[in-house]
C-alpha positions in Angstrom: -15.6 -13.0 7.6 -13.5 -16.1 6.3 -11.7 -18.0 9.3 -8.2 -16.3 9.0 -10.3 -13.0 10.2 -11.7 -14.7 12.4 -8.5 -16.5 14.0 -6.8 -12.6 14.1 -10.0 -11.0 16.0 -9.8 -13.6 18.3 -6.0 -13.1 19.2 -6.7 -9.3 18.9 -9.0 -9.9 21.9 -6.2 -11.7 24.1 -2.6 -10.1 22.3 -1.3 -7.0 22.4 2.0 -7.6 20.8 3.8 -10.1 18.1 5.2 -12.8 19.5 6.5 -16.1 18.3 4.0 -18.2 19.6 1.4 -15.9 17.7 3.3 -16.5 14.5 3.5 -20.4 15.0 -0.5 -20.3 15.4 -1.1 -18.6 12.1 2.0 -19.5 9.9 2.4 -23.0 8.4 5.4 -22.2 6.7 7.1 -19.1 4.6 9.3 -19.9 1.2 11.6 -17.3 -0.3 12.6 -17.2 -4.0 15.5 -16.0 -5.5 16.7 -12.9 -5.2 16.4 -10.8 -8.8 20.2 -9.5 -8.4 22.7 -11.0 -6.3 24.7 -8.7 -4.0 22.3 -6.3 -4.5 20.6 -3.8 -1.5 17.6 -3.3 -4.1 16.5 -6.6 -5.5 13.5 -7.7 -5.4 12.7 -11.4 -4.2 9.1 -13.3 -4.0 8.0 -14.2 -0.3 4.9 -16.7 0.0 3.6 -17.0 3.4 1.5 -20.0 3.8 -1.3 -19.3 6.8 -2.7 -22.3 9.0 -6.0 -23.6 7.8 -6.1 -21.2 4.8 -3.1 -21.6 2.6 -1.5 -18.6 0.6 -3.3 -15.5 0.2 -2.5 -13.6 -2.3 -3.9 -10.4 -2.2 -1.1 -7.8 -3.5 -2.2 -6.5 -7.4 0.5 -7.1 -10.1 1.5 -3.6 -10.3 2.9 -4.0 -6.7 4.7 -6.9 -7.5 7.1 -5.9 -10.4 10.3 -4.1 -9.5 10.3 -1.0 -8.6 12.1 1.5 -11.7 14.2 3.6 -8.8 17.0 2.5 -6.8 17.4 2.3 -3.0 20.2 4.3 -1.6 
């Protein structure tokens, strides 16, 4: 169990909901690229969250990071 899992059992233990305090103890900081398309519903855009203590995961596999080939209505 690295210590991320082990910082989110512990709050499991003592939180029952999201709260900004709980994001402030495991979030160092979030950046957001560019969106793919401007003015568009459907574009994609590349979100990093940086976690206290471990730094970025990155866990998603390619395939579910390219655009999707549909459209969103």
């Amino acid at each position: 169990m690295n210590k991320l899992q082990k910082q989110i059992a512990a709050m499991e233990k003592r939180q029952s909901e999201l709260t900004a305090e709980l994001l402030h103890t495991f979030i160092e900081h979030v950046e957001a690229g560019g969106r793919s398309a401007k003015y568009s519903r459907s574009a994609t855009q590349e979100i990093k969250i940086y976690y206290r203590g471990v730094g970025l995961i990155d866990i998603l596999p390619e395939s579910l990071r390219k655009k999707p080939s549909h459209e969103v209505a």
